[in-house]
Every structure is written in C-alpha cells, then in structure tokens.
N, C-alpha and C positions, 0 to 999 in steps of 0.2 A: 877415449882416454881412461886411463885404470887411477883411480881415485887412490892417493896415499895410501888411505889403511880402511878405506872401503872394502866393503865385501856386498856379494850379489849373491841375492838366494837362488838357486839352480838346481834344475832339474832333466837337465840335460847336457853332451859335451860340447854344447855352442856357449854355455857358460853364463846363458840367458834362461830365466825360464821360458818353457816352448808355451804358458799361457798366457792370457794376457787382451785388453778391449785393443782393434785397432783403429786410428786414427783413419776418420774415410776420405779425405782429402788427398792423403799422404800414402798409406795404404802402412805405415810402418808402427810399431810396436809404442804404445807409451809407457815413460818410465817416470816412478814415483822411487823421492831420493829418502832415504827415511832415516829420522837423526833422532838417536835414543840419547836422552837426559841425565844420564845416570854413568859416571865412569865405572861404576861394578861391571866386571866380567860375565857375571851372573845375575846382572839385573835383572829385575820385574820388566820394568819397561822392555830392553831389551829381548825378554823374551815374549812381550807384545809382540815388538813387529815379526818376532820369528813365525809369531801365529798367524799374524797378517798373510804371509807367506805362502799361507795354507789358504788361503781364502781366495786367494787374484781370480779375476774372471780372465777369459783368454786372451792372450797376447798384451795383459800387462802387468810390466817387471817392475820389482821391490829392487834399489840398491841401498844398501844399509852401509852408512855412512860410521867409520869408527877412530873417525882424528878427535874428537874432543879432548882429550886428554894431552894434545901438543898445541892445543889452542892458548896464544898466551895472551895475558891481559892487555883490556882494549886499553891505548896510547894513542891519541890525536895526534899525538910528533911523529909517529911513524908513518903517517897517512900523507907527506911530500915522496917519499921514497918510496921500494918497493915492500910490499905489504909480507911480512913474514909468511915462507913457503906452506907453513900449518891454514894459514887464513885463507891463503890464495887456492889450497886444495880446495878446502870447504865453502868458496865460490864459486869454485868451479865443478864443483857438486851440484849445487843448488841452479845453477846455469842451468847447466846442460839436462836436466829434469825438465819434464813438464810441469809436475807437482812434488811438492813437497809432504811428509809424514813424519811429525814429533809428537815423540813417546816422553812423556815427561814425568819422573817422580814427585813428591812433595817432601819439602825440608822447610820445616817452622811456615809452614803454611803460605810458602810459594814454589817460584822453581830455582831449581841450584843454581848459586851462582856461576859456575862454570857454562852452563847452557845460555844463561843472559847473557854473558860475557861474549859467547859464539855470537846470540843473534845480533849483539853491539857492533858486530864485526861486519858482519853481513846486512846491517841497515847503512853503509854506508859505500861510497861516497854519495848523499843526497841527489836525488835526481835522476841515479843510474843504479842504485844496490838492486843485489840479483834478489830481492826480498819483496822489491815495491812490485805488487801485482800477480806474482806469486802465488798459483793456487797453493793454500796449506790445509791441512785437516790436523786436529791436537787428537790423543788420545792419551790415557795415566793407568798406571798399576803402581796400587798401594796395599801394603799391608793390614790398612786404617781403614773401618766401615764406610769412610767416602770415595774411598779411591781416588783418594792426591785431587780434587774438584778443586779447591782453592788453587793447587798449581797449578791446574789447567785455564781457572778465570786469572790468573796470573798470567799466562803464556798468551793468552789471546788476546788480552787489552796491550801484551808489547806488541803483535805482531798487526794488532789496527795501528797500531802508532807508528810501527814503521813501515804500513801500506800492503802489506801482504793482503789475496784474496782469502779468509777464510772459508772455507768449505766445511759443510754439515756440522751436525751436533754433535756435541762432548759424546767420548768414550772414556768412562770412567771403568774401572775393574778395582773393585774393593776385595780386602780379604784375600791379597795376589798371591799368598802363600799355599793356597789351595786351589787354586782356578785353573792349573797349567798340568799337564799329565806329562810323564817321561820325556815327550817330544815334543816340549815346548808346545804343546795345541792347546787352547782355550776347552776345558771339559765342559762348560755351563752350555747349552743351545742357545741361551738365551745373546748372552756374549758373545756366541758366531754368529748370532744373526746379527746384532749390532756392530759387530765388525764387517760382515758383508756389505750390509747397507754403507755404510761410512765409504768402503772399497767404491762400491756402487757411486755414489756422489762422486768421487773424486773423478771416475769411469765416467763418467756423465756428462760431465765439465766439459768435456772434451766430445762428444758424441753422445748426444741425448738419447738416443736409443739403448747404450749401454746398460746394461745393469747386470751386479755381482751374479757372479754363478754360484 
C-alpha cells in the first residue's frame, strides 16, 4: 500500500531501494517507517533521515512517512467511530514497518506538539496500538550545541510509556546548520558512523548478523 503522503527513498525503478539487510527466515527486504518531527519542508530532521538513506546496509528500505501536517488533534470521542483517514494512514505506516525511525526537533526543550499529538494517536486503542512493541530508534538535528537531546529524552520516556521497543542510543546532530552538504549527506565521519551503527541496531534486531555497511 502507497502511504498518503509517504515517500520512499529510491534508487532504483522498482521504487524500492535495491539495498538493504534481509530477513533470513523470510528471505524478503526489511522496512524501517521513518517519521520526521518537524512540519518544515526543509527541516533539519528531515534531512536526517534523507542522510540515513545514504547509509542502509543491503536490502533495507527507509519509507519516510510525510502526513504529519493532516494529523489532527487527539479526541477520545472520535475513537467509537472510524479513526480520521490522516491517522488511519499513519497506522498503517507504522503497521506495515518492521521498525520505526523518528527524527525529532526541539521547541522549548521538548518535542513539538504536533509529533506528540501523532504518537497520542498511535498509542492507541490500549492493548493493540501499532506502537506497543515496536522496534523504534529516536535521532535529532538542532541548530543548538545539544542537538534537540532534551527532545529526544522527551520522545523516548513517551514511547516507554506507550510500550514501544527502543533501539540503540541517541543520535543527536548539533550545530545542524552546517552538518549536511548540498545532498542532504551528513559531512562530519564521525555522524555517519553514528548513523551507521544506529542503521546497524535496527538491522540487528532482526538478524544478529546484520551490521550497517
């Protein structure tokens, strides 16, 4: 299924990228859903995961998830009926993933309300949200010598509390005004290797042998 206003980094006309870890059971491609924090066009974050993009080890794809912006305020009365078609996509985003990847900015030393509001949506109905168990990995780009770290200890005590698996350690990217070259790539080595590894864990998760290319 072609997610709302998803978009899938590619590198090829199968519209998948052709790299990527695979699944040895299954023998088929795993996909990590990847939801940037930030309604800018031009986000920091966003062009995190575009760098991610550049990093996948073989045979697994980035889909980068781009409803937030038609996500609308969580309502508990709506939740008898059918779930507003914004919410229902960005379930079924998070569904149909292995794993998850949020790119989070910081505003007043958390994460925006529009992105809380997303995971309000997706922590529920209790019991069955496509969130409980959920491999997730956080990562932030700031233009602030921490790199949005408060947003990201912000992001990951909601997503303990609504049961998500956390995967590996904070990626923070300070200073994101100069980190990223014309093509969106991460300039620093030091931050592609920390994005690698991160890639790596998620790749892992799923087939211990894995590790980023």
């Amino acid at each position: 299924m072609a997610y709302g206003e998803s978009r899938r980094h590619q590198a090829g006309p199968t519209g998948r990228c052709p790299r990527g870890a695979f699944d040895v059971n299954s023998q088929r491609a795993i996909t990590i859903v990847g939801i940037p924090g930030s309604l800018r066009r031009e986000s920091f974050n966003r062009q995190l995961l575009h760098a991610v993009s550049h990093e996948l080890p073989p045979g697994l794809n980035l889909d980068v998830w781009n409803g937030l912006a038609r996500i609308p305020a969580f309502n508990e009365d709506l939740e008898d009926g059918p779930v507003p078609e914004a919410v229902a996509d960005l379930r079924s985003a998070i569904a149909q993933a292995d794993a998850a990847l949020i790119a989070t900015p910081e505003y007043n030393g958390s994460i925006p309300g529009q992105l809380k509001n997303a995971l309000d949506w997706a922590s529920r109905p209790r019991g069955s949200a496509v969130l409980e168990g959920k491999p997730v990995a956080t990562m932030s780009a700031s233009p602030t010598p921490y790199g949005a770290a408060w947003a990201q200890e912000s992001l990951r005590r909601v997503l303990t509390i609504i049961g998500a698996e956390l995967v590996g350690s904070e990626l923070a990217v300070p200073q994101a005004f100069q980190q990223f070259d014309a093509a969106s790539r991460l300039i620093a080595p030091e931050f592609r290797q920390q994005c690698t590894g991160l890639i790596g864990e998620l790749a892992a998760r799923f087939d211990p042998a894995m590790t980023a290319a």
